[in-house]
Structures are given as C-alpha cells and as structure tokens.
C-alpha positions in Angstrom: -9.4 57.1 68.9 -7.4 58.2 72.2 -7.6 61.7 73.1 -3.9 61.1 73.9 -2.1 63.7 71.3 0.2 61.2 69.5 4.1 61.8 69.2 4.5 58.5 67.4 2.8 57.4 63.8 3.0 54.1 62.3 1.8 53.5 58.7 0.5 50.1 57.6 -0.1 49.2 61.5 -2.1 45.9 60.2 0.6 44.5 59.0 3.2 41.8 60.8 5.9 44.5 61.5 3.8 47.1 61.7 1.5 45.8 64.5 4.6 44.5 65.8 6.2 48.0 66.2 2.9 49.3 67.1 2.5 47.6 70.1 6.5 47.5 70.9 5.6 51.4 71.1 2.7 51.3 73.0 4.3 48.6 75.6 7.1 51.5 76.2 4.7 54.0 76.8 4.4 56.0 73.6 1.2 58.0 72.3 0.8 55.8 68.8 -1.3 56.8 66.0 -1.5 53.7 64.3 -2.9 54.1 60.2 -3.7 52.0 57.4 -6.8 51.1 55.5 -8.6 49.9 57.9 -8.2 52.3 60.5 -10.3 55.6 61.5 -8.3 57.7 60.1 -8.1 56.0 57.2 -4.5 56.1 55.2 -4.2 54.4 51.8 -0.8 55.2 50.2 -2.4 55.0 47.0 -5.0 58.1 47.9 -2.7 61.4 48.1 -5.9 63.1 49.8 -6.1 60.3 52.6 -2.3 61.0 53.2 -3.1 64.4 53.8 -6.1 64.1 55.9 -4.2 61.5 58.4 -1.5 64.2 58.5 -3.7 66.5 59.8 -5.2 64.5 62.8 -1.5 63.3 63.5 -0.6 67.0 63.9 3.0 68.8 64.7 5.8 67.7 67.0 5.8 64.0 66.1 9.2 62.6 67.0 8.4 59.3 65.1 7.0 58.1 62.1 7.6 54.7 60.7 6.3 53.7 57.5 6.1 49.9 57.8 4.1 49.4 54.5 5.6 47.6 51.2 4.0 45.5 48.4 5.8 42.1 46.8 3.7 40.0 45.5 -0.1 39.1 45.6 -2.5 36.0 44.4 -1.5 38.0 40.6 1.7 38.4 40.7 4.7 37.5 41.6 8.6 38.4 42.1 9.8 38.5 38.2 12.6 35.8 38.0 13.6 37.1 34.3 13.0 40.6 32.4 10.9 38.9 29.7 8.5 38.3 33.1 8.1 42.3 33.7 4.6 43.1 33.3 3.7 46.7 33.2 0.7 46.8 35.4 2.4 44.9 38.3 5.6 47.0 37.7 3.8 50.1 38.3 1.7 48.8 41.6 5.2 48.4 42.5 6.4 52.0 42.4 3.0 52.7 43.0 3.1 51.3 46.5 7.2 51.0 47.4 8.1 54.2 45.9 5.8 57.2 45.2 3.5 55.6 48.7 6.3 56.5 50.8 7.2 59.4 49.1 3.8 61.0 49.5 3.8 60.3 53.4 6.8 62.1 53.3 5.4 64.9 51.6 2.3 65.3 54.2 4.2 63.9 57.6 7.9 65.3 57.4 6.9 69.1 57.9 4.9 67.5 61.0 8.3 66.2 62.5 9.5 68.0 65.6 11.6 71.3 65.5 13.0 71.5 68.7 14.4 67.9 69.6 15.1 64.9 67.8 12.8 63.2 65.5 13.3 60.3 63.2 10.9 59.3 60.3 12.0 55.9 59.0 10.5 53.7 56.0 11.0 50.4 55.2 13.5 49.2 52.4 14.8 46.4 51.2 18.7 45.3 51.4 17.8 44.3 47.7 17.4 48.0 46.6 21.2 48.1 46.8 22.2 48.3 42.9 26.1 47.6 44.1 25.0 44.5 46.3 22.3 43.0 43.0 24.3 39.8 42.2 21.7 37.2 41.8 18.9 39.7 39.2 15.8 38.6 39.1 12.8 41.0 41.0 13.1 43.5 38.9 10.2 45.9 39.8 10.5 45.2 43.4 14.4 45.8 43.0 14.0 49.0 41.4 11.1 50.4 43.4 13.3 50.0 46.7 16.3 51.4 44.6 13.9 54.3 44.2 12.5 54.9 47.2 16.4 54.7 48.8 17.4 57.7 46.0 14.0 59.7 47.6 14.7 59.5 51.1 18.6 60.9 50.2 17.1 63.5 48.4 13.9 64.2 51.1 16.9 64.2 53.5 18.7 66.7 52.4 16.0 69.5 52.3 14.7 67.9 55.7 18.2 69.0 57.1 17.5 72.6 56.1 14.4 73.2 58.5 14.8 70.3 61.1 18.4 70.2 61.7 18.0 67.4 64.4 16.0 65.3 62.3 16.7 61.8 61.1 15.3 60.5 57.8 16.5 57.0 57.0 15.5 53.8 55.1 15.4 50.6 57.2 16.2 47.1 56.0 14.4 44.8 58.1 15.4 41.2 57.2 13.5 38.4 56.9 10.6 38.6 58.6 8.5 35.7 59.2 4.9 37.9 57.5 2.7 37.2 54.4 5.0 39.4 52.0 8.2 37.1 52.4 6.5 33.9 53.7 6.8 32.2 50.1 10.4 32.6 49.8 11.8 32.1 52.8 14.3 29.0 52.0 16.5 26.8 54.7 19.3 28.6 56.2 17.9 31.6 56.0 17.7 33.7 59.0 13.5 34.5 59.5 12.7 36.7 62.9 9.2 36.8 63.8 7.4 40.2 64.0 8.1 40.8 67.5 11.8 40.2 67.6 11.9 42.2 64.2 10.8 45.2 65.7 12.8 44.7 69.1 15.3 45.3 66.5 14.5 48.4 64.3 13.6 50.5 67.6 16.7 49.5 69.1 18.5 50.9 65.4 15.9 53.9 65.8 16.8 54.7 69.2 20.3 54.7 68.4 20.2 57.0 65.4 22.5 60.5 65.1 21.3 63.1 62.4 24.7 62.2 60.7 22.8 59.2 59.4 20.4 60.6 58.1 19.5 59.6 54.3 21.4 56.6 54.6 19.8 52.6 53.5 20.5 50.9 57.2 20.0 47.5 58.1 18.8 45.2 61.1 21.7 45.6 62.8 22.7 49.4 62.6 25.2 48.5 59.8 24.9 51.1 56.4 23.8 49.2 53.4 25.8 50.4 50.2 23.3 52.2 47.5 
C-alpha cells in the first residue's frame, strides 16, 4: 500500500466500474485507496467491523468516495420477473448488499469527508429505484433495495449538510454498463458503455457537482432522476 495519504476512496475497486474509476483517478493524478474483498485493507460491506477498519486507514480530509459496489443476480438467483418469484433469502442479500452496504460506508467514511473544501461521496443506484419511473414491475428486491438506498442518501444528506456544508452526497445512475452484473440482460438497442467510457462519465458528473445537489438520484448524464 502507497505511503501516498489518499484523498480519493473507491469501494468495490475489482469490479468493471470500479477498476474503471479507479484507474480514471489514478491516470489524473489522484492518491486512490482502492477497497474491496480482496484488497489489503480488506472492505466487505457485509462486515460492519471491516467498514470501520478501512475507514480508519483511509483517514480525514478525503474529498472523494465512490461506492461502486451493487449485487443483482448470481449463479442462485436471479432478477424476480413476478412477486410469486420473491424469495426471502435472496431478497434480503439484496438489501443486504444495495442498501444497508452502502449505508454502513456511509456511517464510517462520511465524518472522514473534508471540512474545509468540497468533497463528494457518491454511490451507485439504479435509474430503476425510481418508484415514479417503475412501469414495466418485475425486480422486485433489486427495485426496492435501490429505492432504499435513494431514501438513505436523502436522509444521510441532510445531516451531512449540518457539519460539512460544502459536501455533496448523491446517488449515481450509471447506465448500462457492459460488466458481469448487467451482462445477461443487456438486449438490442440498448445503449451498453464499456467500463472505461462509463466512468469517463460519472467523474465528469462528479466534477461538475454544486452542494445544491446534494441528496439527489442523478444519472449518466447530469440529468436528476425523479424518486
């Protein structure tokens, strides 16, 4: 691990957009403390006490944290096309992992965020979150844990704004992304963006981000998503 204090954290850096991200930051020059299971530290959103521990060696005065981590299927399960598909045990590894993950690095990382300048922490959503914009049903727990999460970063937001009143805390809608999690139901027509071109994207909506946002479900393009 680089002596290089780190001003930048990405979560779930072994994954497509993560490592994407991670090495968009890194090409620009940033200090990046990239964590996931597999790295020293190790971070495993479903292991408060890891959380905590990565915290600690990513210190105070970070100015960016992305949490690029998020769970939709595996070889056991898959997106539910009809309720009388919800199983309990894969609903709950859904919040497990989209919902109360993220809001446990939030717990341990946004009192790390920087005081005295701007600093964004950003986590990934999902465009399908959005309760107004569910016309088609079907995903149920992956639907509601991204509805959740969006309802926890509005509420982490607004006690953020209290101490770190140039702070961002937003959730990010990256699009289709050509990685393993979306791979299977990509269909023709659909606009995919590899990794690379994906995160080109969500740094330059980063980048461009006022505290005004803050709290808000944005997508690939800077556009607000409606809850």
């Amino acid at each position: 691990m680089s002596a290089v204090v780190p001003r930048a954290v990405v979560v779930g850096a072994a994954g497509g957009i993560g490592a994407a991200l991670a090495a968009a930051l890194e090409a620009r020059g940033e200090a990046v403390l990239q964590l996931g299971r597999r790295t020293d530290p190790f971070l495993d959103l479903l292991d408060e006490v890891s959380i905590a521990a990565a915290a600690g060696v990513a210190g105070t005065g970070l100015t960016l944290v992305i949490d690029a981590t998020g769970f939709l299927h595996d070889a056991h399960y898959r997106p539910e096309k009809a309720i009388r598909e919800i199983d309990p045990v894969h609903m709950a590894h859904s919040f497990a992992v989209n919902a109360i993950g993220p809001a446990l690095l939030m717990k341990h990382f946004l009192p790390r965020l920087a005081r005295d300048r701007r600093a964004v922490f950003a986590t990934l959503s999902a465009r399908v979150g959005s309760i107004s914009d569910n016309r088609l049903g079907g995903w149920v727990s992956y639907r509601a844990a991204k509805a959740a999460l969006n309802q926890i970063v509005r509420t982490a937001s607004i006690e953020l704004a209290r101490t770190h009143r140039q702070a961002v805390l937003v959730a990010l809608h990256p699009g289709t992304v050509e990685t393993g999690l979306s791979a299977p139901f990509s269909r023709a027509g659909l606009e995919v963006q590899e990794p690379s071109a994906a995160a080109a994207r969500l740094l330059s909506v980063i980048d461009a981000l006022t505290p005004d946002r803050t709290g808000l479900l944005i997508d690939h393009r800077g556009e607000t998503v409606a809850p």
